[in-house]
N, C-alpha and C positions, 0 to 999 in steps of 0.2 A: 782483411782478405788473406787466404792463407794462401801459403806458398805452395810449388810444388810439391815435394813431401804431403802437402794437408789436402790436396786435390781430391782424391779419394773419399777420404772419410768425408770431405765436405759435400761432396756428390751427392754418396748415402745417406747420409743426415738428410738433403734438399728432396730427395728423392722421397724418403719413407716422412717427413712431411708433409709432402703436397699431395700423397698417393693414403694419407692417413685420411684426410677430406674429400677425396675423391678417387674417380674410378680410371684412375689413367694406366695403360700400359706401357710404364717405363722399366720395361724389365733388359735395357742394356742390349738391347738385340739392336741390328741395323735399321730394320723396319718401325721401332721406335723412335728412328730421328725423324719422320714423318709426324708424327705427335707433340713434338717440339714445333714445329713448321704452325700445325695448327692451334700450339697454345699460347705462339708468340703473335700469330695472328688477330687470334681471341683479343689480348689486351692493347694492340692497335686501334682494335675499330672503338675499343671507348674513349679513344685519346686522349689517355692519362700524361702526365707531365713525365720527361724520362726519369726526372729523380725519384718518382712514386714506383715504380718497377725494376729501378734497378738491380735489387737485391734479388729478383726472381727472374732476371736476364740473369745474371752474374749463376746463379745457380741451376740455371737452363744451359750455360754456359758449360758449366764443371759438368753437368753432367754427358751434355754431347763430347767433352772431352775423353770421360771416363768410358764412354761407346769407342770411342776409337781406340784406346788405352786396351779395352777386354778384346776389341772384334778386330783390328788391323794393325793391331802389334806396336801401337807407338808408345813412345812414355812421357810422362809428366816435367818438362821442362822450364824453371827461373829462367824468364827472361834475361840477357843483359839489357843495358841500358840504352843501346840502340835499337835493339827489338822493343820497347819497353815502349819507345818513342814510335816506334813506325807501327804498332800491332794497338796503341793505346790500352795495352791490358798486363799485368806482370808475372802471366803465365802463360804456356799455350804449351804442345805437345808434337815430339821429335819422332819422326816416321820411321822404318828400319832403316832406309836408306838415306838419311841426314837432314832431311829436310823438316822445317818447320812449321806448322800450322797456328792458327789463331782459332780455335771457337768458340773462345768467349766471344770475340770480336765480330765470329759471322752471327750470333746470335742477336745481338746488338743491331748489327746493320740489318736482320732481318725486320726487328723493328722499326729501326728507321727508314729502310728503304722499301722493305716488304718482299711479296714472292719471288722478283730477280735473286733473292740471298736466302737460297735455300739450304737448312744444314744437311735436309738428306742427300743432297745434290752435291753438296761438301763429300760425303764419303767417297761417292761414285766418281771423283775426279782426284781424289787422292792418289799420288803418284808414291810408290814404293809402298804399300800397305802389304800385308800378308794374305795370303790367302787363309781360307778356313782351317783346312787342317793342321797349317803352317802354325797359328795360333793355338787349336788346340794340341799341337806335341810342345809351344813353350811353355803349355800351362797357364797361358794368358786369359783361356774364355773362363 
């Protein structure tokens, strides 16, 4: 699993992957965390073993990261080893305002818990995010 530094390119990689076999719109916009919602849904209902998915939670994951990373100004943050423990994941990503998120972790829970763990519902209650344009003069989008 890569760290933060390798978040990114891990994304991209996961992303022009799964978008090479298929017709998904995961072009990094906010309305695309909605299509995560529905493709964690999808492999729910076949009730695969968590270990058989992991890799594409874990990459579902990085990418709803890297949504928040382009669209609400956070960055790519290394767990410490209490976050590590309480987030069960060894990365997640810091808002402008200091605070930390997990979406590997909602990603995860959304499979295992289902629609109450919504990622697009993540965005919209993120506290300190940027606004649009705010992002686009950091050069962020």
């Amino acid at each position: 699993m890569p760290g933060a530094a390798g978040m990114r390119g891990y994304a991209v990689g996961f992303v022009n992957q799964l978008t090479a076999r298929n017709r998904l719109p995961l072009d990094y916009s906010v309305a695309s965390l909605r299509v995560v919602d529905f493709i964690v849904d999808g492999l729910r209902k076949s009730k695969p073993e968590r270990q058989r998915v992991e890799r594409t939670l874990f990459g579902l994951g990085a990418y709803v990261g890297e949504v928040l990373v382009r669209r609400a100004g956070a960055v790519w943050v290394d767990f410490d080893a209490s976050q590590r423990r309480l987030f069960a994941q060894p990365v997640g990503i810091r808002m402008p305002d200091g605070r930390v998120w997990n979406p590997l972790g909602k990603v995860a829970n959304r499979f295992d818990f289902g629609p109450e763990e919504s990622v697009q519902q993540l965005y919209l209650q993120l506290h300190g995010r940027r606004r649009a344009h705010e992002v686009d003069e950091a050069g962020a989008a």
